[in-house]
Each structure stands twice: as structure tokens, then as C-alpha cells.
Residue frames relative to the residue before (quaternion, step in Angstrom):
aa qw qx qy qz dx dy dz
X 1.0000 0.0000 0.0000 0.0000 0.00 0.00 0.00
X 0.4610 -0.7257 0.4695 0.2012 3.75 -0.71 1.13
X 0.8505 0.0207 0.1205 0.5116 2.93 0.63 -1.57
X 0.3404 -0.6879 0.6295 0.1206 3.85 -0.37 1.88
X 0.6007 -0.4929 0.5749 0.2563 3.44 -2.00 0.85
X 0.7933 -0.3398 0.3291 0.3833 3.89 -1.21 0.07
X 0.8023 0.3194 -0.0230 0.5038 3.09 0.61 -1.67
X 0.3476 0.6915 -0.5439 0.3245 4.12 1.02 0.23
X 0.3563 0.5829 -0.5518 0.4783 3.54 -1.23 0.75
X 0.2491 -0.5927 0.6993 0.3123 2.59 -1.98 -0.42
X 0.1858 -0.6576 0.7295 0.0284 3.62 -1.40 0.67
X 0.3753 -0.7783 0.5014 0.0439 3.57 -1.63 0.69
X 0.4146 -0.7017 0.5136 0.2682 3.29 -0.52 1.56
X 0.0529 -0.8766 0.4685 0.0960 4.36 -0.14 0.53
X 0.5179 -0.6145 0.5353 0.2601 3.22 -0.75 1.53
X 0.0682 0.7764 -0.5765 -0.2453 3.59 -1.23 0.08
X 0.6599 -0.7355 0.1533 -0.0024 2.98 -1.21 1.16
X 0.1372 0.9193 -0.3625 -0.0686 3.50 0.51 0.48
X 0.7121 -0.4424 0.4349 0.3288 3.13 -1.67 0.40
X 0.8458 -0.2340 0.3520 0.3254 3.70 -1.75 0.63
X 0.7926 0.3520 0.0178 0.4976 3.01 0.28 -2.07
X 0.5168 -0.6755 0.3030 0.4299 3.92 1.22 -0.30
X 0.6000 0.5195 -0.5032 0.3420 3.55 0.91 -0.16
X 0.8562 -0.4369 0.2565 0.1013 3.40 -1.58 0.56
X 0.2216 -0.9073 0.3281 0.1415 3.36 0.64 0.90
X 0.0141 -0.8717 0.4346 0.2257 3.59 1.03 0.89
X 0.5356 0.6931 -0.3913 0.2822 3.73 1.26 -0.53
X 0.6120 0.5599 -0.1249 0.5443 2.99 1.37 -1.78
X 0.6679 0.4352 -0.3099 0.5182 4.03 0.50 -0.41
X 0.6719 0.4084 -0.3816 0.4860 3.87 0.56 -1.08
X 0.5902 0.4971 -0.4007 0.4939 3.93 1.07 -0.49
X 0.6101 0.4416 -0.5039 0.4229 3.55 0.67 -0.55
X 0.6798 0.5346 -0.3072 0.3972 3.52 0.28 -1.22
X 0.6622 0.4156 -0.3323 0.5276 3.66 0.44 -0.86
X 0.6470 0.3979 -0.4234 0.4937 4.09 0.39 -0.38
X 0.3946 0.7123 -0.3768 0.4414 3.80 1.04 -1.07
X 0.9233 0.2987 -0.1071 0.2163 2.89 -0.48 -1.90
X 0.4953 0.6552 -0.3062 0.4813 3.00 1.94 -1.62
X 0.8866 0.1953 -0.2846 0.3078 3.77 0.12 -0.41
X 0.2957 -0.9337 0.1209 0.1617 2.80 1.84 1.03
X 0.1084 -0.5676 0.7069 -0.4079 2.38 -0.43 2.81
X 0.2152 -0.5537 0.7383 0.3194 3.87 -1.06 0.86
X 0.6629 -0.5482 0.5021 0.0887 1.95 -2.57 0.53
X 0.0887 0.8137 -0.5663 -0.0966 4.05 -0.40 0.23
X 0.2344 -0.7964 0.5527 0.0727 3.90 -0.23 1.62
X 0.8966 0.2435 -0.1228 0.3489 3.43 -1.21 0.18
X 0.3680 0.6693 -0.5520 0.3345 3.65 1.22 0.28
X 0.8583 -0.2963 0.2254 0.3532 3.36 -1.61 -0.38
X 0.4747 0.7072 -0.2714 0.4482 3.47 1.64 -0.75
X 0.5703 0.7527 -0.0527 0.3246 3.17 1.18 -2.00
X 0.1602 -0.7027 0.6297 0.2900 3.60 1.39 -1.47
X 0.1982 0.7673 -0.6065 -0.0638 3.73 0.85 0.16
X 0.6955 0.5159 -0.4299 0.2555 3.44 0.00 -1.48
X 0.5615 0.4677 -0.3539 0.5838 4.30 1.12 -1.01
X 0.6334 0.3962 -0.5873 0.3113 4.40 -0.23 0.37
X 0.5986 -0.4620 0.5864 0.2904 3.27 -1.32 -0.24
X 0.4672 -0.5622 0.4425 0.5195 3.30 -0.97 0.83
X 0.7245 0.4597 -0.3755 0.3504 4.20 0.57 -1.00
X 0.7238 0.2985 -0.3887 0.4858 3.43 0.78 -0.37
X 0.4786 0.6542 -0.3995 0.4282 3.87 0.94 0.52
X 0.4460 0.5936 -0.1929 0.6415 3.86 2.38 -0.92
X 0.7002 0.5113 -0.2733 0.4166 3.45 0.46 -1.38
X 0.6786 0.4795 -0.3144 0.4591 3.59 0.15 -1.52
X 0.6579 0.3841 -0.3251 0.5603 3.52 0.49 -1.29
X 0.6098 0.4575 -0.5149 0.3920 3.96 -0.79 -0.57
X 0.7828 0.3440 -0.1188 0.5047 3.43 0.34 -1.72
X 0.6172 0.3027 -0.5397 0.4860 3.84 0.82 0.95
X 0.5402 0.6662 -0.3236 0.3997 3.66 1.27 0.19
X 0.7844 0.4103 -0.0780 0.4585 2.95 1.49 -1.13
X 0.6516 0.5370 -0.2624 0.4671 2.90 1.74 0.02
X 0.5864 0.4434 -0.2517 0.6294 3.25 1.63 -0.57
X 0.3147 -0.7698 0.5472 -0.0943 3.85 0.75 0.62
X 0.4741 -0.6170 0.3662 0.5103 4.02 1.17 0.38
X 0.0666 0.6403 -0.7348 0.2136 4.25 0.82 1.16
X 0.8816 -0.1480 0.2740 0.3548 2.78 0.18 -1.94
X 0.8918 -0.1643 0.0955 0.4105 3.70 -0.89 0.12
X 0.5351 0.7595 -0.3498 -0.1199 3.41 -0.50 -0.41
X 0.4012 -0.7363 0.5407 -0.0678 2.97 -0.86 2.19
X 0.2141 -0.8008 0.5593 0.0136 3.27 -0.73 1.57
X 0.1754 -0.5666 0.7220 0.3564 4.01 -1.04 0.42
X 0.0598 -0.7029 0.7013 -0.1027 2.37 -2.24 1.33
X 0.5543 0.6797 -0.2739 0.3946 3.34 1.73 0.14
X 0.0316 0.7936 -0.5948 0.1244 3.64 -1.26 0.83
X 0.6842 -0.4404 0.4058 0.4161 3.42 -1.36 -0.27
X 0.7522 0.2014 -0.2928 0.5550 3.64 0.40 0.29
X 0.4440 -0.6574 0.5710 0.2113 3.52 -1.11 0.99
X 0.6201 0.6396 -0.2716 0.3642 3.23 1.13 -0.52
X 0.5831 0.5471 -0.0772 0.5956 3.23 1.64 -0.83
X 0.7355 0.3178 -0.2774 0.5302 3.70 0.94 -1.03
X 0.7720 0.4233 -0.3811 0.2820 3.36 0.88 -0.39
X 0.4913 0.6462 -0.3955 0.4297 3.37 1.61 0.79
X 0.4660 0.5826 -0.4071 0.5268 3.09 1.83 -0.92
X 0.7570 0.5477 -0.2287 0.2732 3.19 -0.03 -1.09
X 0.8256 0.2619 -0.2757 0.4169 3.45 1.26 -0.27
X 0.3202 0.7197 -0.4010 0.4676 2.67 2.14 0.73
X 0.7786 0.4616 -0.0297 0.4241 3.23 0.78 -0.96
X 0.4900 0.7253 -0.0992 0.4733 2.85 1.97 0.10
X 0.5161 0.5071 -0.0023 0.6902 2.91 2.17 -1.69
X 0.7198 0.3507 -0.3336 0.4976 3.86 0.75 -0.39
X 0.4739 -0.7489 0.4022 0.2299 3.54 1.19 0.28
X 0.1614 -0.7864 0.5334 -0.2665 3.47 0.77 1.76
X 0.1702 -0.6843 0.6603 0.2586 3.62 -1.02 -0.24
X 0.8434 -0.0695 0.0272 0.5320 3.85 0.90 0.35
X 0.2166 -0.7922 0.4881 0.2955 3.68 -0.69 0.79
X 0.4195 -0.4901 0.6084 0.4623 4.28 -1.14 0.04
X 0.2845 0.7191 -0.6135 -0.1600 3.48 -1.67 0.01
X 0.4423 -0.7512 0.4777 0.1088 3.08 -0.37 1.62
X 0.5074 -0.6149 0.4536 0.3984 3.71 -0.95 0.58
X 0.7637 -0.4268 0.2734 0.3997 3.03 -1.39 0.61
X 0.2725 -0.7141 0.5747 0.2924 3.94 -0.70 0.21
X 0.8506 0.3698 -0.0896 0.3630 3.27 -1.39 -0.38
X 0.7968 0.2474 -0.0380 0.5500 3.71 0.23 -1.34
X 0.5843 -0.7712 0.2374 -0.0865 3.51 1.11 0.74
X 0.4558 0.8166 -0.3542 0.0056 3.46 1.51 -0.17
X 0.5218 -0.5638 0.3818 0.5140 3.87 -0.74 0.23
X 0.7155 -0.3403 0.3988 0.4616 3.60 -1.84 0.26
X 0.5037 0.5411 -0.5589 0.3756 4.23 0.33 -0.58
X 0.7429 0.5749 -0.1527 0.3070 2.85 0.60 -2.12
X 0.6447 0.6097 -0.2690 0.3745 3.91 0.78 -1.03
X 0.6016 0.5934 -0.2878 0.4507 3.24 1.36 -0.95
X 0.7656 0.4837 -0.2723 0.3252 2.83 1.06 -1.85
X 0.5621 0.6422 -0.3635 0.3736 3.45 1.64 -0.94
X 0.7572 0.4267 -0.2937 0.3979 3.30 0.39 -1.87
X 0.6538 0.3915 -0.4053 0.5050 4.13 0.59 -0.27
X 0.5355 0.4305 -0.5698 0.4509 3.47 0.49 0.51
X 0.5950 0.4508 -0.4380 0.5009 3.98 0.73 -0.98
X 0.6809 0.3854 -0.4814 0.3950 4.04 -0.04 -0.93
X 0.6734 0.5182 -0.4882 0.1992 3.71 0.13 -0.78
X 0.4680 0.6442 -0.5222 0.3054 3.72 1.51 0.02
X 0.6999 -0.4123 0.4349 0.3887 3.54 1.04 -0.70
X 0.6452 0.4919 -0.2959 0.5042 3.52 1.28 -0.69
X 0.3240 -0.6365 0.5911 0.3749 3.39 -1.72 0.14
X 0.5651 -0.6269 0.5217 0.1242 2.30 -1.45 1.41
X 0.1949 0.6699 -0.7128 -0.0724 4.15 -1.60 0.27
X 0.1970 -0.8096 0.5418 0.1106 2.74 -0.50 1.40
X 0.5792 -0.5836 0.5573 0.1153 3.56 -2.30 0.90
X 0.0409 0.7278 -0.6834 0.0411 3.64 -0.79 0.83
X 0.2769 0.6894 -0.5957 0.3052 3.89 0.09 1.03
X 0.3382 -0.7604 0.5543 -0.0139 3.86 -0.03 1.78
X 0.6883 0.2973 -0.3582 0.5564 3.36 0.16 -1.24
X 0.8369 0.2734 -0.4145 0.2303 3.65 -0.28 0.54
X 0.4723 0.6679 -0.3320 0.4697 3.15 1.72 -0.59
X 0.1777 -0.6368 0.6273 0.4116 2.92 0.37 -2.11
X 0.6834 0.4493 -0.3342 0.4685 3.56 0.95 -0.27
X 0.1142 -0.7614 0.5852 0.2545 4.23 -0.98 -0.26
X 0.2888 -0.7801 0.5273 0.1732 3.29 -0.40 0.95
X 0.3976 -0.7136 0.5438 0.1922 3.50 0.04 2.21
X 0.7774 -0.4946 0.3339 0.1989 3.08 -2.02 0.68
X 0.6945 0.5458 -0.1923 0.4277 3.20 1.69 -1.18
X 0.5146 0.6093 -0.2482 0.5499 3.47 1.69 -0.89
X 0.7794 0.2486 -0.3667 0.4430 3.74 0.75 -0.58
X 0.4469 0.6815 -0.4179 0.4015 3.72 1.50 -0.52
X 0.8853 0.3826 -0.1822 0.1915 3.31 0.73 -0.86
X 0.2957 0.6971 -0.2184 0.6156 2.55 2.74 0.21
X 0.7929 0.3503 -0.2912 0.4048 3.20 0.72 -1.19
X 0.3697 0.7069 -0.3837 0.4652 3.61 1.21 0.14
X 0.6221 0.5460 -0.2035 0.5229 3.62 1.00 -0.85
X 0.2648 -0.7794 0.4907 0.2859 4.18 0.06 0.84
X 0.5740 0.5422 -0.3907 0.4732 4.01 1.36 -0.63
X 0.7343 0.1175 -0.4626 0.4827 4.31 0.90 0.39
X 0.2839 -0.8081 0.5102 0.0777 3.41 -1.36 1.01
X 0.8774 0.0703 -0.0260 0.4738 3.34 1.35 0.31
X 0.2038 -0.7844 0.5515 0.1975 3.25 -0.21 0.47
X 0.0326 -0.6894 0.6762 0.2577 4.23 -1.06 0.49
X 0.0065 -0.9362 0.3470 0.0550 3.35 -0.61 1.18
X 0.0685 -0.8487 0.5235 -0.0305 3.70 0.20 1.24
X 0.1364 -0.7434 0.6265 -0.1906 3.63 0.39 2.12
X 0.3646 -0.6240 0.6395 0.2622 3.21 1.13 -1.07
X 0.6690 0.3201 -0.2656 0.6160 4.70 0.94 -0.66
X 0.1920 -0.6235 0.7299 0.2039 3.40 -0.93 0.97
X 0.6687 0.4025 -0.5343 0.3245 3.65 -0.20 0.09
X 0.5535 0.4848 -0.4569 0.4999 3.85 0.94 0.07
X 0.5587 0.5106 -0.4280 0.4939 3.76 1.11 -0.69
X 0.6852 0.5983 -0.3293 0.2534 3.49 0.90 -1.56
X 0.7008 0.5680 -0.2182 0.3723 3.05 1.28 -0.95
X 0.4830 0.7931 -0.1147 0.3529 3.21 1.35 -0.73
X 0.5490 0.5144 -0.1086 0.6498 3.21 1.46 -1.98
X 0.6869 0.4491 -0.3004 0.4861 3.76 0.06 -1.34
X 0.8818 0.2244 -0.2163 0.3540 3.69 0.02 -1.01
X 0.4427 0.6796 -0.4366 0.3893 3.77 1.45 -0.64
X 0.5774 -0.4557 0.6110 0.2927 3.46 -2.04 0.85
X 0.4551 -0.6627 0.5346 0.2606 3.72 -0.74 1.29
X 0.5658 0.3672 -0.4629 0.5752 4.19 0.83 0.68
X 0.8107 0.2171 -0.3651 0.4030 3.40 0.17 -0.03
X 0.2643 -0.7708 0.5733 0.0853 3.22 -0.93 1.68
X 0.6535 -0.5463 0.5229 0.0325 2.61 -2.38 1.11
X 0.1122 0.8139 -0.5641 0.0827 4.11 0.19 1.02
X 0.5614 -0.4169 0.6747 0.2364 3.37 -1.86 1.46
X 0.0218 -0.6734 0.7383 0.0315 3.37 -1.57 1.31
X 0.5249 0.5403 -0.2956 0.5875 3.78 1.95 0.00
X 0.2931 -0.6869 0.6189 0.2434 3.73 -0.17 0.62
X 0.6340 0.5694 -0.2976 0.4305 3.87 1.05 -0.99
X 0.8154 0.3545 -0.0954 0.4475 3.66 1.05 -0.52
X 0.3678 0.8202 -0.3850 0.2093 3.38 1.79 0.41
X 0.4362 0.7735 -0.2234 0.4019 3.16 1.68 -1.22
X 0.6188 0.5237 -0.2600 0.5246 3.36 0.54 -2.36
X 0.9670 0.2195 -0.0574 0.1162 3.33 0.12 -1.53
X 0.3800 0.5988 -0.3754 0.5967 2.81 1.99 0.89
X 0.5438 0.5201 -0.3918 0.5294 4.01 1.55 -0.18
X 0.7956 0.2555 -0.2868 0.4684 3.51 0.48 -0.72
X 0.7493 -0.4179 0.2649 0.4402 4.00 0.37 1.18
X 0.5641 0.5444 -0.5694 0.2473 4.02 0.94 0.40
X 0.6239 -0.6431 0.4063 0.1790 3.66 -1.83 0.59
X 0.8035 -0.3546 0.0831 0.4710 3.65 1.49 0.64
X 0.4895 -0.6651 0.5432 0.1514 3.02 -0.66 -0.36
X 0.3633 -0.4951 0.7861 0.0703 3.84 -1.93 1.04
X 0.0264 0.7998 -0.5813 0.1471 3.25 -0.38 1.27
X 0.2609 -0.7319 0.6137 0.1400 3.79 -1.10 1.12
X 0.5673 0.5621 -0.3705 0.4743 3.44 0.85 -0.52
X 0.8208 0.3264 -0.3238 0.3390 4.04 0.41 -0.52
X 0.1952 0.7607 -0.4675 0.4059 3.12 1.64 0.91
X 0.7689 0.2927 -0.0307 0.5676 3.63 1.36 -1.00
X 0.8191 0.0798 0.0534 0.5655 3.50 1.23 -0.65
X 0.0976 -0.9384 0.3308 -0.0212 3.20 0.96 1.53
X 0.3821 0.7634 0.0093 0.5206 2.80 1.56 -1.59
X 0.7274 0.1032 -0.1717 0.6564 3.85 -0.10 -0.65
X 0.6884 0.4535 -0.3693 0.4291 4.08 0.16 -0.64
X 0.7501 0.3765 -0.3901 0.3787 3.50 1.01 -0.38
X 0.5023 0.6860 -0.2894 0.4397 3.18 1.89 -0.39
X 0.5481 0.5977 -0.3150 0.4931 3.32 1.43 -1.02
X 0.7367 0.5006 -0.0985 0.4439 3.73 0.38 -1.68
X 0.6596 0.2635 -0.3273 0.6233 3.87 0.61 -0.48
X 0.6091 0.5744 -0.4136 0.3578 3.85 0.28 -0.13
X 0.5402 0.6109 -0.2446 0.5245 3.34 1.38 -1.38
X 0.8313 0.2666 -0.2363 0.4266 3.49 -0.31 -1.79
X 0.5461 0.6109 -0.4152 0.3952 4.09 1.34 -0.32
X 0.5092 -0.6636 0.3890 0.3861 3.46 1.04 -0.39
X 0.5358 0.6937 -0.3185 0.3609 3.41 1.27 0.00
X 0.1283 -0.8760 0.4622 0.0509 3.84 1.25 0.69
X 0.5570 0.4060 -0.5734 0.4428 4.35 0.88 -0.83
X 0.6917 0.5769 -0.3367 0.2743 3.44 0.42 -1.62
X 0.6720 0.5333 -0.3521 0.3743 3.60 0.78 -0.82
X 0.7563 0.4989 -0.2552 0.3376 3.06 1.59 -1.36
X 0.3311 0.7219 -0.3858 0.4694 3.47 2.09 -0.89
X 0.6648 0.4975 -0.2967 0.4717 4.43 0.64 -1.46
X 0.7568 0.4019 -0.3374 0.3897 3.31 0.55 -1.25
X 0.4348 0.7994 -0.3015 0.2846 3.41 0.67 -0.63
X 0.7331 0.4359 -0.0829 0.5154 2.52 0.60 -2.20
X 0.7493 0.4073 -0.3044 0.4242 3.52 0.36 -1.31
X 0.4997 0.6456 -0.5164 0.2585 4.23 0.55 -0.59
X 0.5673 0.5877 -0.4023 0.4134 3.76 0.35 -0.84
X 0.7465 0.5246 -0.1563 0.3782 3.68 0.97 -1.79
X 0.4541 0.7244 -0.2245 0.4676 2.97 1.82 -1.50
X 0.6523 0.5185 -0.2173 0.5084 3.72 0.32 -2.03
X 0.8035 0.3248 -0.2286 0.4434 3.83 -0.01 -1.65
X 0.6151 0.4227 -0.4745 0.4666 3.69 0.20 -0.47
X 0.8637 0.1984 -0.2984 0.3544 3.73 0.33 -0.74
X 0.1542 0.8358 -0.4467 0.2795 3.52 1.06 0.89
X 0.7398 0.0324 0.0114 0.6720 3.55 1.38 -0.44
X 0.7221 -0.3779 0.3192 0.4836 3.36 -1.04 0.30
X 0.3791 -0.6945 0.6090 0.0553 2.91 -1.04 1.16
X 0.5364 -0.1967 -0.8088 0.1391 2.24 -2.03 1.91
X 0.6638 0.6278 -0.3861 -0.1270 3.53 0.03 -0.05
X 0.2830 0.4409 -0.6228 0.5811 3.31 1.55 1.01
X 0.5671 0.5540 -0.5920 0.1451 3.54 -0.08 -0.55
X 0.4963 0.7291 -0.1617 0.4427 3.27 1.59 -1.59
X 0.7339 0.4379 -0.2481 0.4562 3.12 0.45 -1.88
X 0.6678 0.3985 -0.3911 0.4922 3.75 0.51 -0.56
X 0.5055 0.5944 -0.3947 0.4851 3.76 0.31 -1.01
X 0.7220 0.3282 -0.2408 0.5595 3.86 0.46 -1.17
X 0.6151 0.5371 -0.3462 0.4619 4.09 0.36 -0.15
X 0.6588 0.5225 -0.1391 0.5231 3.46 1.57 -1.03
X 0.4100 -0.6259 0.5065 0.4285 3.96 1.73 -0.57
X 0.4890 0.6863 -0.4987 0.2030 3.51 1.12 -0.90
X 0.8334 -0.0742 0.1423 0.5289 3.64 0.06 -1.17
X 0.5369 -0.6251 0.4228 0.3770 3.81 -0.98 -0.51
X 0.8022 -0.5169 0.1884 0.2320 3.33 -0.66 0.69
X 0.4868 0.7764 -0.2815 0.2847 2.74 1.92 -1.17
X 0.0246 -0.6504 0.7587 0.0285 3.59 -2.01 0.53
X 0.5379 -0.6516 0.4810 0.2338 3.12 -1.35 0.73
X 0.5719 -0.5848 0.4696 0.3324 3.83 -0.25 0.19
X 0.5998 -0.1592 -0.7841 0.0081 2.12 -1.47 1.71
X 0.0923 0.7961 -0.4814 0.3549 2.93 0.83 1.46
X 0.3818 0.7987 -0.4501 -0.1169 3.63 -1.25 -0.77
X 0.6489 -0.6390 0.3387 0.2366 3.36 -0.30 1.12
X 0.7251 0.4408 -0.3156 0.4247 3.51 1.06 -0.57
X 0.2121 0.7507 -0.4507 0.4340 3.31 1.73 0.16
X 0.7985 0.2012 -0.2872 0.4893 4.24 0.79 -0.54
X 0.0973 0.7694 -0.6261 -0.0805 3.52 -0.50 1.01
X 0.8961 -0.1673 -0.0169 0.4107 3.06 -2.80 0.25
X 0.5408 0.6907 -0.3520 0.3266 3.69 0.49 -0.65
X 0.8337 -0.0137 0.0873 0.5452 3.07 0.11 -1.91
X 0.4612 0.4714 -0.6204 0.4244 3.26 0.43 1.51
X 0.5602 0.4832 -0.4267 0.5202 3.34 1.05 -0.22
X 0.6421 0.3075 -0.4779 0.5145 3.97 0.24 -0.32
X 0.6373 0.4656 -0.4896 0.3706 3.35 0.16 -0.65
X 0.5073 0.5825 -0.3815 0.5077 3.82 0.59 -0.52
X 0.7672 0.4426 -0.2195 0.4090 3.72 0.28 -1.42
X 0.6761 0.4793 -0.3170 0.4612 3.49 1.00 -1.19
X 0.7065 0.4208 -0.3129 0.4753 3.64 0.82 -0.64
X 0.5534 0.3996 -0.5792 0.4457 3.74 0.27 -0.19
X 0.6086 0.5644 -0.4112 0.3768 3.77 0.76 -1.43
X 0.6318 0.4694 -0.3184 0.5283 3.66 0.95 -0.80
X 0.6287 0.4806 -0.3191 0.5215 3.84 0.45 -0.35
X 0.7679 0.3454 -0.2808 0.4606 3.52 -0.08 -0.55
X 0.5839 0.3582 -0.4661 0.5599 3.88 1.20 -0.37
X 0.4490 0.5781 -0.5818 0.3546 3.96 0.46 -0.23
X 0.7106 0.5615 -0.2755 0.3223 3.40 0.46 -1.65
X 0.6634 0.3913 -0.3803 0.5120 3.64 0.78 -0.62
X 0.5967 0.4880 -0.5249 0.3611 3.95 0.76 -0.03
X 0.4582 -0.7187 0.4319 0.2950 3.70 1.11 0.30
């Protein structure tokens, strides 16, 4: 492929971090971002990774700013801004707009389900703030799948530029690539399916895994869209074990649990979460998969 869409790459869904006591570690987050970026992966605050729905609208301002200010125009940074009321996302969104974002996530509606009429009607209400728009297809949490045609006809529209899609069916992804405006790029929302979807012509991926192992995920992603598939597969490889343990429970909290092995941050989750959710077991693979992930880093020099 000659020429990638704006938003191709790979960018990072980011866990945010809190203190012991639960409040927000802004120190421990601006380090995440600055390691993030340094091995340049953009940056994507407050998605599902994030624990958004448990911040405060002020500590929900904060996280974003301080992924703005840390990424200094390195790289990308794509704020979630989606929920169950459009009314609600399209404030997020022009909040986050004013902090000077390069694009907002907006996940379909959770919970309340709306049909494919309705998505259109929802997701052109978020673009009319002004932001681009990448839109989220991730069922097993929504409950909804935003069909191929619903996003085809979005992607017609120059205000959405991407779609991160975690359907979980590479042939709905497959289709996508084949039928999508060649600006509006195609992103892995499954770290487990980036591979699949960097073979059939997609543009990267929103990765939880390079929260911890950036470095092999960006190696993985610039290999793919370079045309070099052993290398990509040589990344995936390495990273599948980690892949398996991180999503062994609800996810971030191995994510955490590794992050805390690393010194990076503390284990903590916000309720209804909890951290003890990883015991002696899987903390010990998790341990293994990540050195195994460390030591293939080292051969990327």
C-alpha cells in the first residue's frame, strides 16, 4: 500500500493509573504516555481500558490534557468520548475538542442498544461538534454490532476517519478494507487479530497490550502495513502468550497486574473491578509471557 489514511498505525488504548488509596496517578500516567509515545504508538485516553465510566467528569479533563501534553504533536491523540446518551458524548466531545485532541473514539451506544437507523442518527450528531470522528464496534460490550453497511455509510462522510473494530469476524473487517474510502482507515480493536488484519489490507490497530510492550506491538504494526508479513508474524508470536494472559480476566486488570510487576504503576482498579481477580496462577504466566515479550524486544535493537 503506497499511501496509508491519516489515522494508520497503531495508537494505545491507556490504562489509567491510580494510587493505593484510588485517586489517579497523574505522574505514573504522564510516564505511561511519554514511554507510549517514545516508541511511537499514539495515544488513546479514556477508552474502555481507561476504567472510563468510574472518573469524574474533572478527573476524566485531566487524563486527557496530560495525554495532550505529553504527546506535544509526537503523536496522535484520540480521546474516548462515547456512552449511552448522545447527549452526553456530544459534550464530551466538545470538551475535548478545546484541549486540542487530534480525534475523539465513540463507541456505540452501550446498554440501551440502538438499531443501525438509530447509530447513524447518533454518530452524526457526535461529528457535528467538529471533531473527527473513529468510530468503535466492540459487541461483546455494547451489545450492539455496527453492520458493515452502517459503518460504509459513515465512512462515506469525510468528518469519520476510521473505524477500531473488535467484531471479533475478520470477514466483516475483510469486507470493510475492500469496500471503505481508501482515507478512512481500518484499526485492530483485538490485539489477537491484528495479524489477520494487517494480511487482508487493514491500517493497524488500538492496542491494550502496548500499554506494557509497545516496542514489539509497534514492531508488529509497521512490519504488517511495510509488507514484510515473517517480521510481523516473528511480533505476533512473541506477543500471543501476553495477548492470552492479559485477557484472562477482565481486562485492565492483568493489564494493571503487569504494569505493577514492571514498577510502572500499582495494581489498583476502581470497583466493580478488583485486582484480586489475578491470583498465584495467573500472575505467574503473566510474569512469563512478559519477560518472553522483553527479551524478543531486545533483538529489535
Amino acid at each position: 500500500m503506497s499511501v496509508l489514511p491519516p489515522f494508520a498505525g497503531i495508537s494505545t488504548a491507556l490504562y489509567t493509573p491510580f494510587h493505593p488509596n484510588g485517586r489517579v496517578d497523574e505522574g505514573a500516567f504522564a510516564a505511561l504516555c511519554d514511554r507510549v509515545a517514545s516508541a511511537g504508538s499514539g495515544l488513546v485516553p479514556c477508552g474502555t481500558t481507561g476504567e472510563t465510566p468510574t472518573l469524574s467528569d474533572g478527573e476524566y479533563l485531566d487524563v486527557v490534557r496530560i495525554a495532550v501534553d505529553v504527546a506535544a504533536g509526537r503523536v496522535p491523540v484520540i480521546a474516548g468520548t462515547g456512552g449511552a446518551s448522545t447527549e452526553k458524548t456530544v459534550a464530551a466531545t466538545a470538551k475535548v475538542k478545546e484541549l486540542g485532541v487530534d480525534a475523539a473514539l465513540v463507541v456505540t451506544p452501550p446498554y440501551n442498544r440502538p438499531p443501525q437507523v438509530s447509530l447513524l442518527a447518533h454518530f452524526r450528531a457526535v461529528a457535528d461538534v467538529g471533531l473527527p470522528v473513529v468510530l468503535y464496534n466492540v459487541p461483546a460490550r455494547t451489545g450492539t454490532n455496527l453492520l458493515p453497511e452502517t459503518t460504509l455509510a459513515l465512512a462515506a462522510d469525510p468528518r469519520f476517519v476510521a473505524i477500531k473494530e473488535a467484531c471479533g469476524n475478520i470477514g466483516q473487517i475483510d469486507l470493510l478494507v475492500e469496500r471503505a474510502p481508501e482515507r478512512f482507515a481500518i484499526l485492530s480493536g483485538d490485539d489477537s487479530l491484528t495479524l489477520p488484519l494487517l494480511a487482508v489490507g487493514g491500517h493497524g490497530l488500538i492496542s491494550v497490550v502496548a500499554n506494557v510492550a509497545p516496542r514489539a506491538c509497534v514492531a508488529m504494526v509497521n512490519a504488517g502495513l511495510a509488507g514484510d508479513l515473517e517480521r510481523a508474524r516473528a511480533a505476533h508470536r512473541a506477543l500471543v502468550p501476553l495477548i492470552r494472559a492479559l485477557f484472562a480476566t477482565s481486562s485492565p486488570i492483568p493489564l494493571k497486574h503487569v504494569a505493577a510487576q514492571l514498577g510502572h504503576c500499582t495494581p489498583t482498579v476502581r470497583l466493580p473491578l478488583t485486582a484480586d481477580a489475578v491470583g498465584a496462577e495467573l500472575s505467574a504466566e503473566l510474569r512469563r509471557a512478559m519477560e518472553a515479550v522483553q527479551r524478543f524486544e531486545e533483538t529489535l535493537g
